[in-house]
C-alpha positions, -999 to 999 in steps of 0.1 A, spaced: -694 791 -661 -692 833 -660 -662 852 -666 -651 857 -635 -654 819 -623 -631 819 -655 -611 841 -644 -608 828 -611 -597 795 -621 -574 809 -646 -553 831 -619 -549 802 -591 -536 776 -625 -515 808 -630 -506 812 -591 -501 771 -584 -473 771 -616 -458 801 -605 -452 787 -571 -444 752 -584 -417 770 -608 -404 788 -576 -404 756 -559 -385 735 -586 -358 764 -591 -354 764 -552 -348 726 -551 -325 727 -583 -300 741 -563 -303 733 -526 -274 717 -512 -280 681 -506 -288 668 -465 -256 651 -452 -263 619 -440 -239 603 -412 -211 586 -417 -223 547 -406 -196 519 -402 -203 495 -426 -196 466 -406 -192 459 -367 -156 444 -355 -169 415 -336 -137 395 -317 -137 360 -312 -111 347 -289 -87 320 -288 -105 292 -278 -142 302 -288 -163 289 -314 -156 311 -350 -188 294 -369 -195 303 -405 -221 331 -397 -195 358 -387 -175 348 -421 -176 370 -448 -169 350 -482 -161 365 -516 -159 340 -546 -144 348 -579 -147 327 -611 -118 314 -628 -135 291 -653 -151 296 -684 -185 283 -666 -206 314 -669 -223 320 -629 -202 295 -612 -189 320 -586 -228 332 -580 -236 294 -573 -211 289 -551 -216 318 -531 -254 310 -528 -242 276 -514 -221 286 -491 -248 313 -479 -272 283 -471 -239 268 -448 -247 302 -427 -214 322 -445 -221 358 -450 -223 362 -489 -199 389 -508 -193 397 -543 -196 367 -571 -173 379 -598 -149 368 -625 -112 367 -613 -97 399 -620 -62 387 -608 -37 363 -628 -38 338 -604 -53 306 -618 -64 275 -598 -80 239 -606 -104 231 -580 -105 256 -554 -76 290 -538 -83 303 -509 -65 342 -517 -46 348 -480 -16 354 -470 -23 339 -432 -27 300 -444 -34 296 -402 -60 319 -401 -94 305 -387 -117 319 -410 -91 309 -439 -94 271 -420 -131 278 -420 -138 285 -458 -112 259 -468 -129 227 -452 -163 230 -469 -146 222 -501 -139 185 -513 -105 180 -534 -72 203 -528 -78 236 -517 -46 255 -520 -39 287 -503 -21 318 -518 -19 354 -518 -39 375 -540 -26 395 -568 -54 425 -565 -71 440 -539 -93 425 -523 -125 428 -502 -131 424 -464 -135 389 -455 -124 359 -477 -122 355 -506 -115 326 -531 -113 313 -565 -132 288 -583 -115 268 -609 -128 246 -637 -119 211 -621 -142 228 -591 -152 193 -576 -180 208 -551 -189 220 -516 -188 188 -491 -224 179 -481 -216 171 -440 -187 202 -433 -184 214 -399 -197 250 -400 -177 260 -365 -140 258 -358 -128 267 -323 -105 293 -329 -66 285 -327 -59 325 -319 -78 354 -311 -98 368 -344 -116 399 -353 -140 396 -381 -162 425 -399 -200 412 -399 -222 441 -421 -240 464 -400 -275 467 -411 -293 494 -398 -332 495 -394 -353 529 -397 
């Protein structure tokens, strides 16, 4: 190659990391692009009298056993009875329970009535002692004796009910 194909090819390395230094420091400290506000869930009602069925329930399931993934497991079985799926942790309150809690402070809620029948033994129903998500949510004890394998899925709905089902938007 001559000098001043080498020279060439020298100045446009030189040009394209000039620009790609400008470039860099430009990005470095653009604002970032808003993005909108989305709701993260859409209020569906369901009105006295109507069919609540375990795909417009939101359940949360928090472990209080020493049986390390038991809140996951149970929240991947209800998911397969149609509930929507929350958060699987370990129970951050002081509330304890045997088999199963149902955290609520409406024992006659529909949704509460719902989540409480797919379990077999005494489910008891209290309120929580730390925030807690949207939906229900309940705790799994170390006596947990299971989901039952023929639960009615649907309840029809003793009062009107709204419930929070995710939005999920699509590009």
């Amino acid at each position: 190659m001559n000098k001043a194909a080498q020279r060439l090819v020298v100045m446009a390395a030189a040009g394209i990391f000039v620009m790609g230094t400008m470039l860099g420091i430009k990005l470095s400290f653009a604002s970032p692009e808003s993005v909108a506000d989305e709701p993260a869930c859409e209020i569906k009602k369901v009105a006295r009298g109507e069919v609540l069925s375990s795909n417009l329930v939101m359940v949360h399931v928090y472990n209080s056993s020493r049986r390390t993934g038991a809140a996951n497991r149970v929240k991947i079985n209800l998911e397969r009875k149609g509930f929507l799926g929350g958060v699987a942790k370990n129970n951050p309150g002081k509330v304890r329970t045997k088999n199963v809690t149902v955290l609520t402070t409406d024992p006659d809620d529909p949704r509460v009535r719902l989540v409480a029948a797919q379990f077999e033994g005494k489910v008891e129903r209290v309120p929580a002692d730390f925030e807690m998500e949207d939906g229900i949510s309940i705790l799994i004890g170390p006596k947990y004796e299971g989901l039952k394998k023929d639960s009615n899925t649907k309840i029809k709905a003793g009062r009107d009910v709204s419930v929070c089902v995710p939005a999920i938007t699509l590009p």
